[in-house]
C-alpha positions as CSV (number, residue, x, y, z in Angstrom):
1,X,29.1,-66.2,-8.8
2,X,32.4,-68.2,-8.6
3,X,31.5,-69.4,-4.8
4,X,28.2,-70.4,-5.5
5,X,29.4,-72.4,-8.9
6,X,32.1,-74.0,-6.6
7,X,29.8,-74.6,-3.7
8,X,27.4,-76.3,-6.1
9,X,30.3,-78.5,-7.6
10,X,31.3,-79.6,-3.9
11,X,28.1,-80.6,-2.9
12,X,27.4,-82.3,-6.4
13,X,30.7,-83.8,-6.6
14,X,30.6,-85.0,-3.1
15,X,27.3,-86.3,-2.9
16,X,27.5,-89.0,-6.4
17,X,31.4,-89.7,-4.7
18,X,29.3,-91.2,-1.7
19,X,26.4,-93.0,-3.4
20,X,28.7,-94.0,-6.2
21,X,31.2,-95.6,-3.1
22,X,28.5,-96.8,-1.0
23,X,26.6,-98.6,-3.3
24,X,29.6,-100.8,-4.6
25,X,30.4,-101.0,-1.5
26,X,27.3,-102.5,-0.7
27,X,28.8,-105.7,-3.1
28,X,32.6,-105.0,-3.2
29,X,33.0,-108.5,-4.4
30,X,30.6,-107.4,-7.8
31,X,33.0,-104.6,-8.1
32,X,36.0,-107.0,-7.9
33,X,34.8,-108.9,-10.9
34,X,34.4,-105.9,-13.0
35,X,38.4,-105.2,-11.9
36,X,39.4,-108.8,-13.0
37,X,37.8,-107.8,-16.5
38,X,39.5,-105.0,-16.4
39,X,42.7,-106.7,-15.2
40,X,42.4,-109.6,-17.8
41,X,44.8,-109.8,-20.9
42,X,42.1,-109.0,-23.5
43,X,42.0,-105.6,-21.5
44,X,44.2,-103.7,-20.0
45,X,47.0,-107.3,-20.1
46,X,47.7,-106.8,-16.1
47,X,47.2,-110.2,-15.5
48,X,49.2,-109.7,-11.9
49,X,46.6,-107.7,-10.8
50,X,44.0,-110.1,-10.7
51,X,44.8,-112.1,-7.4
52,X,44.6,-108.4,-5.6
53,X,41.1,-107.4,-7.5
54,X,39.0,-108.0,-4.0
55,X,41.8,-105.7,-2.2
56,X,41.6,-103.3,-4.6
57,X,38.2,-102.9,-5.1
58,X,37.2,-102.9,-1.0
59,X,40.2,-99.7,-0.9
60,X,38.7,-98.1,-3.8
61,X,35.3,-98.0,-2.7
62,X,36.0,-97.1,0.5
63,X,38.4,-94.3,-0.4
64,X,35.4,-92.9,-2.9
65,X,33.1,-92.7,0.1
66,X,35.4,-91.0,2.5
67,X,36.6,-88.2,-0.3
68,X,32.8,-87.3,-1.0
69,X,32.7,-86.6,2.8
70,X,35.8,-84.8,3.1
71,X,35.0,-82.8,-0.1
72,X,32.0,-81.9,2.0
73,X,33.0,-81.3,4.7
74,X,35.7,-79.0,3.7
75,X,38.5,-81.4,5.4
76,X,42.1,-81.5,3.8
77,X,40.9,-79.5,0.8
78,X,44.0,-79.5,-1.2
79,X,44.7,-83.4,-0.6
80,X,41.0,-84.4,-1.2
81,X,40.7,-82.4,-4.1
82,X,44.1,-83.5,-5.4
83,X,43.1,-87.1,-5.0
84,X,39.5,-86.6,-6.8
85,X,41.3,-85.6,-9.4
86,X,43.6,-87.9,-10.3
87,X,41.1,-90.7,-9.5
88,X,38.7,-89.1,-12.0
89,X,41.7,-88.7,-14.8
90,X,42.6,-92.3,-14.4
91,X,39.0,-93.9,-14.4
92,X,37.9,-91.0,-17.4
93,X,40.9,-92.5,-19.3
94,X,39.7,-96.2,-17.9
95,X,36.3,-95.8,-19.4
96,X,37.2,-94.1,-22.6
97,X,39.1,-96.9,-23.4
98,X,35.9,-99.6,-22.9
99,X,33.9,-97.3,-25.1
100,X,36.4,-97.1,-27.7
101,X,37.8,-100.5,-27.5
102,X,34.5,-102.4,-26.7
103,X,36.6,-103.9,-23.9
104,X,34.2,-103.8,-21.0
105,X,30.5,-103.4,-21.7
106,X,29.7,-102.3,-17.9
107,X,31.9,-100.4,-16.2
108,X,30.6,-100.9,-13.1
109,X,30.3,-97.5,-11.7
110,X,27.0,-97.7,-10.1
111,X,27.2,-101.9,-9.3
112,X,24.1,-103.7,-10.7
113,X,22.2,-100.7,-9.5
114,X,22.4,-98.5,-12.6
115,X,24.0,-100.2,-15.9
116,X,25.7,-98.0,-18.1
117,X,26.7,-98.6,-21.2
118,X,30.6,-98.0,-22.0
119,X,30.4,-94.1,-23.7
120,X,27.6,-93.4,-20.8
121,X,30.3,-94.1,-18.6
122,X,32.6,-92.0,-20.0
123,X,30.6,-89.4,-20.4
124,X,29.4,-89.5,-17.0
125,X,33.2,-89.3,-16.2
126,X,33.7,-86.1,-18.3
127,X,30.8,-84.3,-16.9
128,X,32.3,-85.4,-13.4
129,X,36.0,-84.2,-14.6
130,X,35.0,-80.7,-15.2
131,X,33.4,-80.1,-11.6
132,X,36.0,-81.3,-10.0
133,X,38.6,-78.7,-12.6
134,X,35.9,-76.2,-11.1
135,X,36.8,-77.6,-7.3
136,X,40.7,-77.9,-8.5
137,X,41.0,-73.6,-9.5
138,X,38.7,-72.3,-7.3
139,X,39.8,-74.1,-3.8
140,X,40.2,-70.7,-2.0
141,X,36.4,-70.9,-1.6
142,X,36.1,-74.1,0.0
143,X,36.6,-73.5,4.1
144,X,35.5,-76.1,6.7
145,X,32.2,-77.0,7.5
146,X,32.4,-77.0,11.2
147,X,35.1,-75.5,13.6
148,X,37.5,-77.6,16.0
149,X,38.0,-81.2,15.2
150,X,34.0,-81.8,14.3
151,X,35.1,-82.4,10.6
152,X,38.3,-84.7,11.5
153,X,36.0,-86.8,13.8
154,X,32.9,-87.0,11.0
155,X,35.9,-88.3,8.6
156,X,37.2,-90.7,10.7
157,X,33.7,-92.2,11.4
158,X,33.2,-91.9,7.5
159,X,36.5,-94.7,7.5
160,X,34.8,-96.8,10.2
161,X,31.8,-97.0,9.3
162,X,32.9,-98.0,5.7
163,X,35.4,-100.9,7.2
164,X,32.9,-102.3,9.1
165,X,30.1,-102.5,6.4
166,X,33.0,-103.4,3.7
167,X,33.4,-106.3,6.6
168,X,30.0,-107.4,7.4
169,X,29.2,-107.9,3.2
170,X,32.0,-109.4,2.7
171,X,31.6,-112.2,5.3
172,X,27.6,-112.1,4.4
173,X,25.2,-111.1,1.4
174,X,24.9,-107.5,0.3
175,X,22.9,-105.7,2.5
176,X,20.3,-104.4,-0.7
177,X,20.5,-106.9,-4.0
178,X,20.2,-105.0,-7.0
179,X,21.0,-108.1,-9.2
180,X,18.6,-110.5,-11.5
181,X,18.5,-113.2,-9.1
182,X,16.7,-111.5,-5.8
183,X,14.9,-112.7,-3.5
184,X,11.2,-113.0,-5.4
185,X,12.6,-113.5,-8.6
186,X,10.7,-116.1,-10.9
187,X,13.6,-117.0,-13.1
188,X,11.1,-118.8,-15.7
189,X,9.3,-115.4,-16.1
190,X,12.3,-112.8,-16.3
191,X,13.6,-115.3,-19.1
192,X,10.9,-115.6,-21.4
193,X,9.9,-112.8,-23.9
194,X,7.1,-110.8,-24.3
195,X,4.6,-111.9,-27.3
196,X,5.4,-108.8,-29.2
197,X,8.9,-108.1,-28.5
198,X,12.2,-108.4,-31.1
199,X,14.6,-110.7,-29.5
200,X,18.1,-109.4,-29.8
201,X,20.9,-111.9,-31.3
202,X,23.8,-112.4,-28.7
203,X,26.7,-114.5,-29.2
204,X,28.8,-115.9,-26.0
205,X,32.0,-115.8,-26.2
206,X,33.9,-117.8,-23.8
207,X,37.4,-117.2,-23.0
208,X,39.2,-120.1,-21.4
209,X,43.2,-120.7,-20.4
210,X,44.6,-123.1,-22.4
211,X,48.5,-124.2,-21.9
212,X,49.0,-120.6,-21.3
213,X,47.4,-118.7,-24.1
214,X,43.8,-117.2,-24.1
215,X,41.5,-118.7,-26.6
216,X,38.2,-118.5,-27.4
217,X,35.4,-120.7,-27.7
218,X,31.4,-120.8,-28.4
219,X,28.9,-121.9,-26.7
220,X,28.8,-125.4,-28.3
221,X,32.8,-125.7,-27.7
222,X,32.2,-126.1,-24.2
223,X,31.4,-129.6,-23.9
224,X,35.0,-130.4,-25.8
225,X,37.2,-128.0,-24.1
226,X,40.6,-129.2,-24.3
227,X,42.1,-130.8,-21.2
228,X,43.4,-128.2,-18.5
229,X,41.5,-125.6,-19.8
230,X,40.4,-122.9,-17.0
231,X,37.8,-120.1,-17.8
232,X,38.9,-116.5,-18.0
233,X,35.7,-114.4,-18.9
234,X,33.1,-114.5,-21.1
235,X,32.0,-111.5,-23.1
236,X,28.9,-111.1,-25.1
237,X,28.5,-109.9,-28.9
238,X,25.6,-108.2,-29.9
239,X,25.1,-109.1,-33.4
240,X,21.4,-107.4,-33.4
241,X,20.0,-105.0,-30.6
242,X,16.5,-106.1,-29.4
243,X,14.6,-107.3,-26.6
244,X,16.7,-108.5,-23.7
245,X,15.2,-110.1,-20.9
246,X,16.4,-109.8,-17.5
247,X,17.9,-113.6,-17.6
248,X,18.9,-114.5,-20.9
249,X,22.1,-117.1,-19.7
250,X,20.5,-119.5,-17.0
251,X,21.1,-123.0,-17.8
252,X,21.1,-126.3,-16.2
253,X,23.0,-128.7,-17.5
254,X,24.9,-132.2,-17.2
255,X,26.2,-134.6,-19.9
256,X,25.3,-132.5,-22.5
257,X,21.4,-132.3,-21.4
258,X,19.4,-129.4,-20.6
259,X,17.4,-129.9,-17.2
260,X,16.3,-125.9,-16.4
261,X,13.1,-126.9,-17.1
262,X,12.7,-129.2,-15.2
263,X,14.3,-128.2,-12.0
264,X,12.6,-124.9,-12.3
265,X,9.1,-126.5,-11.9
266,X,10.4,-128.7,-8.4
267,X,8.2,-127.4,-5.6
268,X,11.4,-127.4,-3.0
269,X,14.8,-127.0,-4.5
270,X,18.0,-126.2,-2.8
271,X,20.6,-125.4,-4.7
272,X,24.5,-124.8,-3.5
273,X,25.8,-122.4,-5.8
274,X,29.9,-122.4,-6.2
275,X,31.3,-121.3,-9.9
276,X,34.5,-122.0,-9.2
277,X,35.3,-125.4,-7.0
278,X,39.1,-124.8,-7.1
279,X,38.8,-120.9,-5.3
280,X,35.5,-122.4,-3.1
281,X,36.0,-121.6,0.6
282,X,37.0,-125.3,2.5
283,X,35.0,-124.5,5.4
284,X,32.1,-123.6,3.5
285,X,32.1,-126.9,1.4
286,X,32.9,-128.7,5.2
287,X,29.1,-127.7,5.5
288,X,27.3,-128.7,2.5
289,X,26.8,-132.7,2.9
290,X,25.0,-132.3,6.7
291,X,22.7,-129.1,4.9
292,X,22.0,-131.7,2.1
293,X,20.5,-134.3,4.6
294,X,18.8,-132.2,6.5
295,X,17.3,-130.5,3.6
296,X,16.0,-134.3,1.8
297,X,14.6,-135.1,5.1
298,X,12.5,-131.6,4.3
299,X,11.3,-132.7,1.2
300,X,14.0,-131.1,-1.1
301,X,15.6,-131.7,-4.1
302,X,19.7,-131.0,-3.8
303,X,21.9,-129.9,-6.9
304,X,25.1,-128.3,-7.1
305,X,25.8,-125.6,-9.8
306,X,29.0,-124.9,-10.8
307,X,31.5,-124.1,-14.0
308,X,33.8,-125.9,-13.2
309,X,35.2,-129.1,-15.0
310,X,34.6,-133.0,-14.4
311,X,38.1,-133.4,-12.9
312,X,37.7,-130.6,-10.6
313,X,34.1,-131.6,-9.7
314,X,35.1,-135.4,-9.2
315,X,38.2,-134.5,-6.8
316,X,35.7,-132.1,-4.9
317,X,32.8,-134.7,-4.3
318,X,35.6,-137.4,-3.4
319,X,37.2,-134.9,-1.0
320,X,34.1,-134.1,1.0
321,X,32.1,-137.1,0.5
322,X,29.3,-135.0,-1.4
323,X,26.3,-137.2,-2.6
324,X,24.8,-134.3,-4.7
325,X,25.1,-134.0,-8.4
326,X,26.8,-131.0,-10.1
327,X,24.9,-129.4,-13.0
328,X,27.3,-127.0,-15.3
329,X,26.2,-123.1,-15.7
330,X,28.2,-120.3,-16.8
331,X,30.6,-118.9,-14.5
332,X,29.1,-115.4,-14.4
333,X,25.8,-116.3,-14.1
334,X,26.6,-118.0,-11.3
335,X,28.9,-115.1,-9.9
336,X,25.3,-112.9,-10.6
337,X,23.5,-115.5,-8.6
338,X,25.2,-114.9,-5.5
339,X,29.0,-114.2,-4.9
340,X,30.0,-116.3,-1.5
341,X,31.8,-119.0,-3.0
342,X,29.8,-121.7,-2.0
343,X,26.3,-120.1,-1.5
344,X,22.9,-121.6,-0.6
345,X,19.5,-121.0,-3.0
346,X,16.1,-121.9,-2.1
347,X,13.8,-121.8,-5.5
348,X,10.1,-123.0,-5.1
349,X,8.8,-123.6,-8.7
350,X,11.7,-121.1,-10.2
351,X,10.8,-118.2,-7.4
352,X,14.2,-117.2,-5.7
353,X,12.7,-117.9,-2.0
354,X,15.9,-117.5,0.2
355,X,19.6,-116.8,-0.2
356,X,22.6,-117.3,1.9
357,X,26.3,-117.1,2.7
358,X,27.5,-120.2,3.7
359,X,28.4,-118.4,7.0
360,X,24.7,-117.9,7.1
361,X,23.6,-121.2,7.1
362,X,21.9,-121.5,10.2
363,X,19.6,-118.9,8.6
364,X,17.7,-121.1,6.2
365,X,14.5,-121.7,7.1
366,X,13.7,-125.2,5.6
């Protein structure tokens, strides 16, 4: 009865370790946000941490994946069983302090693939924790898989195969998009509500930098932030549960006016996508001015979206000789948009049409 137990927890155990790894893997830079949150003072105060967030995450990942295979295939037993657990103590206490705290309202675990709320997480955690204290005093029962080196060798092309795709998303777009803004997406419609449903009540709360101490600021502070202010994080407070819909924090907006509207009803938009100008790749932005006159030749309309200030913005056009407007939206929307720093969005009459790394940019079909 014991071996079959611990056979059953191995093969569980190992199986949600791979899918869990793979699928942030699939969008390591997603996963890296949820770190920064983590990372942030209002958190966990390991500010330090935060410029190493897209390391960490891409090692975390990766390491998930390759311990799900070595746990099944019976490979190191005592180190991969040793190393499940303590990475299961750590993110158990990690997520029992979101619940309890109200610090993190997503842990991430599953990428935008599966949300979970905060005690979900935690209890998902537990439930984890004790088949793996199963694996932990019943290891004499776990033997190899296959004989020779066949287990060393499916291991080792576990870790490539993981580099490699950790690689290709990084320097691309997630290989499946789980996120609100995919690919045949009409924004319009995800945002709007259903005749008969409650709306819930959310309040933004937006954290920003100012002379060194973390403040925070509604929604209608934004427009008078004081000077050198740089955004943290934004966190939202439910003040009544209700109907969410799918996009409930897509804006448009520049000098205090609202244009959503009326850019989601343009027949051809094109819109570069960078929510933080300062952090934007150089030799991404090096490519945006040409794509915007070939694109108005096309017949479309060329914004800029980004959260980042009027100083920053104006230094950035007069840098690269940009003769696009930038409309303002909220940092993480735009980090939920697409993550490549700048990125490229095609939207015909608010339908997500096409979406692309700016390494990808001789992919748009215009």
């Amino acid at each position: 009865m014991k071996n079959i137990i611990t056979q059953f927890s191995r093969i569980f155990v190992g199986i949600l370790f791979i899918i869990s790894g793979l699928i942030k893997l699939n969008d390591p830079i997603g996963f890296a946000f949820k770190l920064e949150e983590y990372f942030s003072d209002p958190v966990l105060n390991l500010p330090f941490l935060e410029p190493l967030a897209l390391a960490i995450a891409v090692f975390m990942v990766i390491l998930e994946v390759v311990l799900g295979v070595m746990l099944l295939v019976g490979f190191k037993r005592k180190l991969t069983i040793w190393s499940l657990l303590l990475m299961i103590i750590f993110f158990t206490f990690l997520t029992f302090y979101s619940a309890y705290f109200n610090k993190v309202t997503d842990c991430g675990c599953f990428g935008d693939a599966l949300k979970l709320t905060p005690w979900e997480s935690f209890t998902k955690d537990v439930v984890l924790l004790f088949f793996i204290l199963i694996l932990f005093f019943n290891q004499k029962f776990i033997h190899p898989l296959f004989k020779g080196k066949i287990n060393a060798t499916i291991v080792i092309a576990a870790l490539v195969l993981c580099s490699f795709m950790g690689y290709w998303v990084l320097n691309h777009l997630p290989l499946k998009d789980f996120r609100a803004y995919k690919v045949g997406t009409n924004i319009e419609e995800d945002m709007s509500f259903p005749a008969d449903a409650e709306p819930a009540v959310i309040e933004m709360v937006f954290i920003y930098n100012v002379n060194g101490v973390n403040k925070e600021f509604s929604a209608n502070d934004l427009t008078a932030l004081p000077e050198g202010a740089t955004f943290v994080d934004r966190k939202d407070n439910i003040i009544s549960a209700g109907y969410l819909p799918p996009i409930h924090d897509f804006t448009m907006e520049k000098d205090d006016v609202d244009h959503t509207a009326e850019f989601l009803a343009e027949p051809k938009l094109m819109l570069f996508i960078t929510y933080d100008l300062e952090l934007a790749n150089d030799a991404g932005l090096k490519h945006l001015e040409a794509l915007k006159q070939k694109a108005v030749q096309k017949g479309y309309k060329v914004i800029g979206m980004t959260a980042s200030n009027q100083d920053v913005i104006a230094k950035v056009m007069a840098k690269y000789n940009f003769t696009f407007d930038y409309y303002f939206a909220d940092a993480i929307t735009l980090k939920t948009i697409e993550r490549a720093n700048p990125s490229i969005v095609i939207l015909e009459k608010g339908v997500v049409k096409q979406k692309v790394h700016y390494n990808d940019i001789d992919q748009l079909e215009l």
